[in-house]
N, C-alpha and C positions, 0 to 999 in steps of 0.2 A: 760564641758558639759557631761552628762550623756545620755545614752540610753537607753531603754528595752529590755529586755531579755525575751524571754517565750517560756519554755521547755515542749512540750506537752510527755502525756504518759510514766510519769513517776510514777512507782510501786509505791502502797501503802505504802509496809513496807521502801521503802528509805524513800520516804517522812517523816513519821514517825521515823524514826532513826535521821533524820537530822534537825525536829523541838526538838527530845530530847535531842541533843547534842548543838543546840541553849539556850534552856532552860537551861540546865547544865550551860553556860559563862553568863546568865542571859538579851539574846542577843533575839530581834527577830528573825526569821525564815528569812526574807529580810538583816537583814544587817547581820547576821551569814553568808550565801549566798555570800553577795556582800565581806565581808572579804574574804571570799575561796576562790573567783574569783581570787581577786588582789592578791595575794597569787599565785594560779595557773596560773597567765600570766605572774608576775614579779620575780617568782623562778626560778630557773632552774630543766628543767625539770629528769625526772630521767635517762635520759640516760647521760645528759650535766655531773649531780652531779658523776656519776657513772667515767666516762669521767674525770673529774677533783681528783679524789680520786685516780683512776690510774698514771694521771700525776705527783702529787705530792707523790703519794710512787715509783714512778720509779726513782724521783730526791733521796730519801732518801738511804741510805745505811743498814739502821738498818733494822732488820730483830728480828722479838720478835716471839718462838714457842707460837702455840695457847695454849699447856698446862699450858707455861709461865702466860698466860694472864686469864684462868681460873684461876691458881691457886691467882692469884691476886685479881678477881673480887670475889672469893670465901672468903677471907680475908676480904675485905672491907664490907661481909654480915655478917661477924664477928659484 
């Protein structure tokens, strides 16, 4: 079963960012929309993700310096 949804007062220029970024996946402006939604109710959110990224680096031991990891992603632009 679905529902309606209707979000009053919203800025011109969002609207217009969010039908060009529709256009762009070659998607309506409604099911571009209804994609995001399901997306934003069935992710987690950013605290959860933030949350979970903590836990599984506090289970890990390794430990990589960031210049390590520049100098890596610096390579790979090679």
């Amino acid at each position: 079963m679905t529902v309606q949804i209707i979000i009053d007062h919203v800025p011109k220029a969002v609207r217009d960012e969010l039908a060009e970024r529709a256009a762009r996946e070659g998607k309506s402006m409604q099911d571009y929309l209804r994609q995001s939604l399901e997306t934003l109710a069935f992710g987690p959110s950013p605290e959860q993700w933030v949350a979970e990224v903590r836990r599984r680096k506090s289970m890990s031991d390794v430990r990589v310096p960031i210049a390590a990891i520049v100098d890596a992603l610096d390579r790979d632009r090679r």
